[in-house]
C-alpha positions as CSV (number, residue, x, y, z in Angstrom):
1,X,36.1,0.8,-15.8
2,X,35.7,1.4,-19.4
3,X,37.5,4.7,-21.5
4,X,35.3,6.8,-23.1
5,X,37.3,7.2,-26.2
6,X,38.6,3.6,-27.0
7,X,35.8,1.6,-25.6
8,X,38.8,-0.7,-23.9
9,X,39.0,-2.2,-20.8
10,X,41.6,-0.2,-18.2
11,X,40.9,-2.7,-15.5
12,X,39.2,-6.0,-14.8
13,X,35.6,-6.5,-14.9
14,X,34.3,-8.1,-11.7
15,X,31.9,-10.5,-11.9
16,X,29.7,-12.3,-9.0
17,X,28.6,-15.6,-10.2
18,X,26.0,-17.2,-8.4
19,X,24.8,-20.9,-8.3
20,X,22.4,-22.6,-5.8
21,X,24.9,-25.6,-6.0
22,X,28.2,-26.3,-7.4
23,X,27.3,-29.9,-7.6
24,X,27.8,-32.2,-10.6
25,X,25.4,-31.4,-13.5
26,X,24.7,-28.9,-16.1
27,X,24.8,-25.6,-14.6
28,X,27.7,-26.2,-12.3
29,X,30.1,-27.6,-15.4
30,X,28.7,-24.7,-17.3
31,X,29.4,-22.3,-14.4
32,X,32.7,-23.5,-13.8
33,X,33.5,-23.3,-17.5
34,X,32.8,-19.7,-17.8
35,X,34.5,-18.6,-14.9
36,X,37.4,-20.8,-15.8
37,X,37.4,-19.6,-19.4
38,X,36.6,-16.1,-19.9
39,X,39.6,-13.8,-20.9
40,X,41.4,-13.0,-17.3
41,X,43.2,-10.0,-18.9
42,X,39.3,-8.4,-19.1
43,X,37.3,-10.3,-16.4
44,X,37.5,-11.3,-12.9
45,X,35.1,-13.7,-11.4
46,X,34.3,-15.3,-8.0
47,X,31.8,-18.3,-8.2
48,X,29.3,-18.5,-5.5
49,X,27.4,-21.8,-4.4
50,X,25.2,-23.2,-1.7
51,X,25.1,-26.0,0.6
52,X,25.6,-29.3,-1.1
53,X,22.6,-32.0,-0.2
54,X,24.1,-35.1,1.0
55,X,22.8,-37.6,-2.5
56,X,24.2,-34.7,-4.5
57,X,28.5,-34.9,-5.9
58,X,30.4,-32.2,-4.7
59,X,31.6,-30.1,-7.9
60,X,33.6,-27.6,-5.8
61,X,36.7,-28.6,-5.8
62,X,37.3,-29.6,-9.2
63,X,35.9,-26.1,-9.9
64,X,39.1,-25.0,-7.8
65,X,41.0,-27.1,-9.8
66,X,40.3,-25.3,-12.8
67,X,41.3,-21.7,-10.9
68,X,37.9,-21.0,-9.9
69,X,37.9,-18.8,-7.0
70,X,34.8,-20.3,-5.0
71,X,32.6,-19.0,-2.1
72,X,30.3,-21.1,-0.3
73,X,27.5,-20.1,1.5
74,X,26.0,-23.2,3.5
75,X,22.9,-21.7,4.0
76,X,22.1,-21.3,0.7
77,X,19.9,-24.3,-0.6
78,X,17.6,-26.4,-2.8
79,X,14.5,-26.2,-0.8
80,X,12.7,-23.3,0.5
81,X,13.6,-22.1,3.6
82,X,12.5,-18.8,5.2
83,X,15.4,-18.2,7.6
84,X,18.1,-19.8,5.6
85,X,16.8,-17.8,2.5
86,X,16.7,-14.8,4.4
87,X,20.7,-15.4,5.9
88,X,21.4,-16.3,2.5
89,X,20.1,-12.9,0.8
90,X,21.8,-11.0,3.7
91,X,25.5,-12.5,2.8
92,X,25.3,-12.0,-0.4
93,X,24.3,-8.6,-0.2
94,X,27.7,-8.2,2.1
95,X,30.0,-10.3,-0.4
96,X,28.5,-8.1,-3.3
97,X,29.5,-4.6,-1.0
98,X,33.2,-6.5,-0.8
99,X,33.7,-7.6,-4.0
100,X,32.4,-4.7,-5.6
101,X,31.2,-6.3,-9.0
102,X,30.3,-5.0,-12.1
103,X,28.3,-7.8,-13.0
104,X,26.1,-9.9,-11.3
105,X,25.1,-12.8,-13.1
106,X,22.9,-15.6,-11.4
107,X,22.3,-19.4,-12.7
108,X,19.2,-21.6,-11.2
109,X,15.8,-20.5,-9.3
110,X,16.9,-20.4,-6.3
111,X,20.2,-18.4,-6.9
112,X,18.2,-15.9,-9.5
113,X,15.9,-15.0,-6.9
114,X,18.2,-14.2,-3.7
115,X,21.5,-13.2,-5.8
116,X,19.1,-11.0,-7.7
117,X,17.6,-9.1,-4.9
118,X,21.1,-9.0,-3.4
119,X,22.6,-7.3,-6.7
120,X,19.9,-4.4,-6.5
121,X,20.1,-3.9,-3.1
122,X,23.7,-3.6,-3.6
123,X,23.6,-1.2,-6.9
124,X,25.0,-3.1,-9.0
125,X,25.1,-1.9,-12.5
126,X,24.3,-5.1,-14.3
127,X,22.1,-7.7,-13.3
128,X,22.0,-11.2,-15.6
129,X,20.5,-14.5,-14.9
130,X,20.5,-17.8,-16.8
131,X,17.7,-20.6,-17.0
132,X,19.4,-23.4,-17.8
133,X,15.9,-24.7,-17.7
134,X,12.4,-23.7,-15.8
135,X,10.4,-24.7,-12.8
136,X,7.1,-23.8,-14.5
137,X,5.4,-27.1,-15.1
138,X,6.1,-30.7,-13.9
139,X,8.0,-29.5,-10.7
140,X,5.1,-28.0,-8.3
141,X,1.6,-27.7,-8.0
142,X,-0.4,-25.8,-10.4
143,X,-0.7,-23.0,-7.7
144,X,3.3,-22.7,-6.7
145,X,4.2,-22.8,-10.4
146,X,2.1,-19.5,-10.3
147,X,3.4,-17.9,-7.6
148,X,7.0,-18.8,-8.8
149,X,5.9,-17.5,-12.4
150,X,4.8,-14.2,-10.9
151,X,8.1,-14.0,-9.0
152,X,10.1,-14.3,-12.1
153,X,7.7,-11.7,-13.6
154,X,9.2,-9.2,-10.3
155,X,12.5,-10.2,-10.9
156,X,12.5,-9.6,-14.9
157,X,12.2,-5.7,-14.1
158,X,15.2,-5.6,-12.1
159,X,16.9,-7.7,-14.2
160,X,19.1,-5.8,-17.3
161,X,19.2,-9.4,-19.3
162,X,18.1,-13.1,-19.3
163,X,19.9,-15.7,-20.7
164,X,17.9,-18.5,-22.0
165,X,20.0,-21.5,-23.5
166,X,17.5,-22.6,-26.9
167,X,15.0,-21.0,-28.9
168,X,12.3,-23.2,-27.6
169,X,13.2,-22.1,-24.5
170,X,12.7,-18.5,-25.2
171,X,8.9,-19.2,-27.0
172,X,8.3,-20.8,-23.1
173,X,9.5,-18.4,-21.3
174,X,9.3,-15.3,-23.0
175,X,6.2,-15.8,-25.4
176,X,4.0,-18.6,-22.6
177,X,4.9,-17.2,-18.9
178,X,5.4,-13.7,-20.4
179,X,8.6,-13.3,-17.3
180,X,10.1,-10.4,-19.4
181,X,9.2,-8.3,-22.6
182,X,11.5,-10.0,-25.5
183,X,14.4,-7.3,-26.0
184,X,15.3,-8.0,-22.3
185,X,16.1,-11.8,-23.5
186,X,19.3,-13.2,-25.0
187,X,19.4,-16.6,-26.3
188,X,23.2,-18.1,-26.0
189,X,23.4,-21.6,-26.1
190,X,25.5,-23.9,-24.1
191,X,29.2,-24.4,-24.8
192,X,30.9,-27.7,-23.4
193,X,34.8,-28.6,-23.5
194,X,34.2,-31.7,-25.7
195,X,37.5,-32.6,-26.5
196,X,37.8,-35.2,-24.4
197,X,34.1,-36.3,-25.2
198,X,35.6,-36.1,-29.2
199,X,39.1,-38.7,-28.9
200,X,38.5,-41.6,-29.8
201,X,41.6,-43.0,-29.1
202,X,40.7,-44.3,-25.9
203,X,37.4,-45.4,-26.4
204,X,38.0,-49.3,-26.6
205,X,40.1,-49.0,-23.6
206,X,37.3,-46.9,-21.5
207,X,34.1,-49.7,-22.6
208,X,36.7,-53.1,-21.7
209,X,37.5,-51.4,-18.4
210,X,34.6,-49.5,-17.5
211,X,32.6,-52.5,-18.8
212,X,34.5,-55.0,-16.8
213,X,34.0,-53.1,-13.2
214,X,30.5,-53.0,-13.5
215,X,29.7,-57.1,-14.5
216,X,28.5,-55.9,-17.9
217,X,28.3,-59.3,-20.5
218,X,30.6,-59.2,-23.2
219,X,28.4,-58.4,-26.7
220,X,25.6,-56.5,-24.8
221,X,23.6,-53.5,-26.1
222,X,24.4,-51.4,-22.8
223,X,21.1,-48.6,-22.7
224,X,21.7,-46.3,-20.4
225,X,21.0,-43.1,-18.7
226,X,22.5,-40.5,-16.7
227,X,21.4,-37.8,-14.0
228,X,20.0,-36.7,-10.4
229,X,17.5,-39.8,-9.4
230,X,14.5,-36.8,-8.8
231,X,11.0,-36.7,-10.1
232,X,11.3,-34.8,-12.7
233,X,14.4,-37.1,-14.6
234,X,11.0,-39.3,-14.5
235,X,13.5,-42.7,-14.1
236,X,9.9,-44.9,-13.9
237,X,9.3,-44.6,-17.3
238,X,12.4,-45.4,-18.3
239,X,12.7,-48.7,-16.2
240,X,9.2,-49.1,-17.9
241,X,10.5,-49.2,-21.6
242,X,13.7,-51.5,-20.2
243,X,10.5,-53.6,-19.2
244,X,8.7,-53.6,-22.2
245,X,12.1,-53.9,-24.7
246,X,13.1,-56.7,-22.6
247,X,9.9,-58.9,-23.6
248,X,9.7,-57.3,-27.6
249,X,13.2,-58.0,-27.9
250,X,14.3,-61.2,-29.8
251,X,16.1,-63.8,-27.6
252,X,19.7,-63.8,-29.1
253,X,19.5,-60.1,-28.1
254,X,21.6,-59.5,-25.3
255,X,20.4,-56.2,-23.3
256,X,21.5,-54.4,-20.3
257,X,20.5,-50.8,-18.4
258,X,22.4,-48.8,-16.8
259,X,21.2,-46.0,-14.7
260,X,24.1,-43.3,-13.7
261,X,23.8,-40.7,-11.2
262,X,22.2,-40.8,-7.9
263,X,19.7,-38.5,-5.5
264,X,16.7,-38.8,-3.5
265,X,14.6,-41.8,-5.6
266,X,17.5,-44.3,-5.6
267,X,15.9,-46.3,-3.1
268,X,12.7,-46.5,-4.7
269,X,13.7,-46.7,-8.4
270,X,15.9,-49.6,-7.3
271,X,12.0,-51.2,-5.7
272,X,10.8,-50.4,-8.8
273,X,13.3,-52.6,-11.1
274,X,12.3,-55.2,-8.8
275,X,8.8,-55.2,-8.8
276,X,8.7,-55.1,-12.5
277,X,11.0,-58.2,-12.6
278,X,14.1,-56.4,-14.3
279,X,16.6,-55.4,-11.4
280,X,19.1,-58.3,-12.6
281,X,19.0,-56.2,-16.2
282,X,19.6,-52.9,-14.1
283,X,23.1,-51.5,-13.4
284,X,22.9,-48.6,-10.7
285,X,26.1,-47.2,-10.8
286,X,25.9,-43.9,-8.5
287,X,27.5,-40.7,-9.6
288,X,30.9,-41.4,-12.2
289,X,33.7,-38.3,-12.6
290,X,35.2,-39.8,-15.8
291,X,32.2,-39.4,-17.6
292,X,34.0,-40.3,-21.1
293,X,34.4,-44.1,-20.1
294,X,30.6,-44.3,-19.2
295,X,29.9,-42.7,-22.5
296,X,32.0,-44.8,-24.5
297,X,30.4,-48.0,-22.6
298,X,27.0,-47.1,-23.3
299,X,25.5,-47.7,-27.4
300,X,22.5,-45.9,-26.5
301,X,22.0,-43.2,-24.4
302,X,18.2,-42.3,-23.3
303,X,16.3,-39.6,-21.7
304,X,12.8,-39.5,-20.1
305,X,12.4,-36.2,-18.5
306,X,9.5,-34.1,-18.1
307,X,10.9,-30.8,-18.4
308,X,14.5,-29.9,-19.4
309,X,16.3,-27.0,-20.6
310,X,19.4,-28.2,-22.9
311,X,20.6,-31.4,-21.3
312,X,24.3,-31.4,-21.1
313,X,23.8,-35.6,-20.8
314,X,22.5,-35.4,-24.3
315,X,25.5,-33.0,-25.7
316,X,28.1,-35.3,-23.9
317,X,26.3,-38.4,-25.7
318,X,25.9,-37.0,-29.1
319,X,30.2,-35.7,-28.9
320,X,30.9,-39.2,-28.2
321,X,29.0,-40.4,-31.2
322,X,26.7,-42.4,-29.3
323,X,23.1,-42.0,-30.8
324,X,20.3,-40.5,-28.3
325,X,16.5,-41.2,-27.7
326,X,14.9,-38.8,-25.8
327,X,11.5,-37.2,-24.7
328,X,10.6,-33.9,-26.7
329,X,10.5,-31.6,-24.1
330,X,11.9,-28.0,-23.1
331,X,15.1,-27.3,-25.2
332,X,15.4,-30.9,-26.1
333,X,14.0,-30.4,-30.2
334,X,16.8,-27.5,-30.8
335,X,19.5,-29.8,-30.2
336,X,17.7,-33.1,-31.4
337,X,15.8,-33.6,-35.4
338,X,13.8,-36.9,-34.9
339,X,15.0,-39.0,-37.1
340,X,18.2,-37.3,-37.9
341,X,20.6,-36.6,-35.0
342,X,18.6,-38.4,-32.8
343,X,14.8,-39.9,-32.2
344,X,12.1,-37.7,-29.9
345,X,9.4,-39.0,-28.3
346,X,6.0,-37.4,-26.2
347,X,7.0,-37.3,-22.7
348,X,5.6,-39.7,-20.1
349,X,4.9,-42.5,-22.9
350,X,6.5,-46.0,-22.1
351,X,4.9,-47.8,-25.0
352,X,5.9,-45.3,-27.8
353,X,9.5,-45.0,-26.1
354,X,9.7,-48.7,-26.0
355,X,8.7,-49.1,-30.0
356,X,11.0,-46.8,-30.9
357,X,13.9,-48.0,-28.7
358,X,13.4,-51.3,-30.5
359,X,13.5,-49.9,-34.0
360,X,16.9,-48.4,-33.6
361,X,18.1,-51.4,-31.9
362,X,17.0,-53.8,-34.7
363,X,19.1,-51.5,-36.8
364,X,22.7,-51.0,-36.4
365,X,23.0,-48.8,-39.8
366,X,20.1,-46.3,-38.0
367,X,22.1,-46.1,-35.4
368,X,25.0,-45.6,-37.3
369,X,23.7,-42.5,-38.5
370,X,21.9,-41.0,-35.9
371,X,25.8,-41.4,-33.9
372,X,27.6,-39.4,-37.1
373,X,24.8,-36.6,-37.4
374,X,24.5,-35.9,-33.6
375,X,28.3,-35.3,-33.1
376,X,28.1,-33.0,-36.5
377,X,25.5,-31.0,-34.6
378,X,27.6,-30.8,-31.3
379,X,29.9,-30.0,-32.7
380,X,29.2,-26.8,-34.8
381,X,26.6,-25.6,-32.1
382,X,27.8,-26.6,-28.6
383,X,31.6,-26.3,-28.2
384,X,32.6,-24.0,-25.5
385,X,34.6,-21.4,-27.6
386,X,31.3,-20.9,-29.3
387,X,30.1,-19.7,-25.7
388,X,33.0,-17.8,-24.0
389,X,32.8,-16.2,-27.6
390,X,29.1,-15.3,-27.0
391,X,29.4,-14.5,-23.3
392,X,32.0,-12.0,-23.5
393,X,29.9,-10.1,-26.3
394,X,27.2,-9.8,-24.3
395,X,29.0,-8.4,-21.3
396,X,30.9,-5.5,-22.6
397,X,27.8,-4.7,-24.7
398,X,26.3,-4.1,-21.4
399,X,29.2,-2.2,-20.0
400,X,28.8,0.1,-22.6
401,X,24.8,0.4,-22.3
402,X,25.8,1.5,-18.4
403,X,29.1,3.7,-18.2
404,X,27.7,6.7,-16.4
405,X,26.5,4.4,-13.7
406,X,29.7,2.4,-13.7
407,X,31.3,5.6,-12.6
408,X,28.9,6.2,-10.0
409,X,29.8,2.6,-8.9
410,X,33.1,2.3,-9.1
């Protein structure tokens, strides 16, 4: 695979990719983009995903669209399931014995834990995961998030190096839930293709049209947000602050909410908005491919997760220069300075949220800023060349580490 005396590649690299979903979010568009975007004269990649859950977008084939070469294997899942996990683990430990990969490199819980036990059963010579974010607090029980902690811990000693995506990140998992010792960890940030995210050109046209199909009043701040409708996106506190900004607000202030993406809640966030007397203020829009017209038809974009790794909502937001307010969770303060590129807040806290939702509203010059800074920030840290650039580092670093076993391998 790799010449002794040059150190250059004779022949692709082959890399097994594996996602629990190729869905549309974070980890697939980050998935995609790697396997899309890494230099095909060195690297050869299939991208494998699970079974798609029936609130969730499909992601696959515009994956395929970008040359992805994509393997599905339906039993392969969100949720926990014995058999399933079990069928799952035993074909991907037959796609790894075709394919013959150099690399294995998993994304998400699920996939890390059955695509890594797959990838040492095979012999694989280097094992990589990703947490694009964790599953440690606000997902489970106090006594699953242990067990799922003390499975990581297993996997980190079969696991030659793990990604994580922010520094903050690393201090969690790393330093807190002590998964690996700290030369094992790498931390690469995301990387986005935010060109289209960057034109501006467009971005009248995109908030008159985008604007118009949705009912939205002409002159209206438009607050929105944008991903799955699950627990831990927390939606309830942000139809709270839409509540309470509703009644601070003065009256010649014209405000609407818009709530993009879909998934398992939808029924009962939509109850929600109308027992709290605001569904007629509430735009539910579903899941939207041509995420630069929502962006540029939204003037604030908010967050109220519990838990998060580096929200690719948040990176999309800030490239199209629309200013952010966000809970201070996970990843969240390496890509946003209160005050500066954007405003943080504690996490489940309607009232503070609400306060300082109004401020920025009630000041078009703060908001202003806060849209210039956060697009400076995106756009030195977060564009995708950054990543590929990164990415490709760290895999022929690790080729190198493992020649004698890549001639065992190959």
């Amino acid at each position: 695979m790799i010449t002794c005396a040059s150190e250059k590649f004779v022949k692709k690299i082959k890399i097994v990719r594996i996602q629990s979903r190729i869905c549309i979010g974070g980890p697939a568009t980050h998935t995609t983009l790697l396997s899309s975007k890494l230099d095909k004269d060195k690297f050869d990649t299939v991208l494998v995903g699970g079974n798609i859950e029936k609130e969730e977008a499909d992601f696959t084939e515009l994956a395929r669209n970008n040359g992805v070469k994509t393997v599905i294997i339906e039993e392969m899942g969100r949720k926990i399931s014995l058999w399933n996990d079990i069928v799952s683990l035993i074909k991907l430990y037959k796609l790894i014995k075709q394919v013959k990969p150099t690399i294995v490199h998993t994304h998400t819980a699920k996939a890390g834990t059955i695509g890594r036990l797959a990838a040492f059963l095979a012999s694989v010579p280097v094992i990589i995961h990703t947490f694009h974010g964790h599953t440690f607090y606000s997902y489970f029980s106090p006594l699953k998030s242990k067990l799922f902690i003390f499975i990581e811990r297993m996997l980190g000693c079969i696991t030659d190096k793990i990604i994580v995506i922010s520094q903050k990140q690393f201090q969690e998992i790393c330093g807190q839930y002590r998964i690996a010792k700290a030369d094992k960890f790498q931390i690469i940030p995301l990387g986005l293709e935010l060109n289209k995210f960057l034109d501006d050109t467009q971005k009248d046209k995109h908030r008159l049209e985008f604007r118009t199909i949705w009912g939205i009043p002409s002159g209206a701040i438009l607050i929105g947000i944008i991903g799955r409708l699950v627990p831990i996106k927390n939606h309830v506190t942000f139809l709270e602050v839409a509540q309470q900004v509703l009644q601070m607000a003065s009256p010649n202030m014209k405000l609407r909410f818009m709530i993009v993406g879909d998934g398992e809640l939808r029924t009962e966030i939509e109850n929600y908005a109308t027992k709290l007397g605001i569904y007629k203020y509430v735009t539910f829009t579903g899941w939207q491919t041509q995420m630069e017209a929502v962006y540029d038809s939204l003037d604030i974009v908010a967050l109220t997760s519990l838990n998060e790794g580096t929200p690719l909502t948040l990176i999309e937001a800030m490239a199209s220069g629309k200013p952010v307010i966000t809970t201070n969770v996970g990843g969240i303060p390496d890509l946003v300075t209160d005050g500066y590129s954007g405003i943080l807040v504690p996490p489940n806290s309607p009232d503070i949220f609400a306060n300082r939702l109004i401020e920025i509203l009630k000041n078009k010059a703060m908001r202003d800023m806060l849209s210039v800074n956060g697009r400076n920030v995106v756009i030195q840290k977060y564009h995708y060349s950054r990543l590929i650039r990164d990415m490709e580092d760290l895999y022929e670093q690790l080729l190198i580490q493992v020649k004698p076993a890549l001639r065992r391998y190959s």
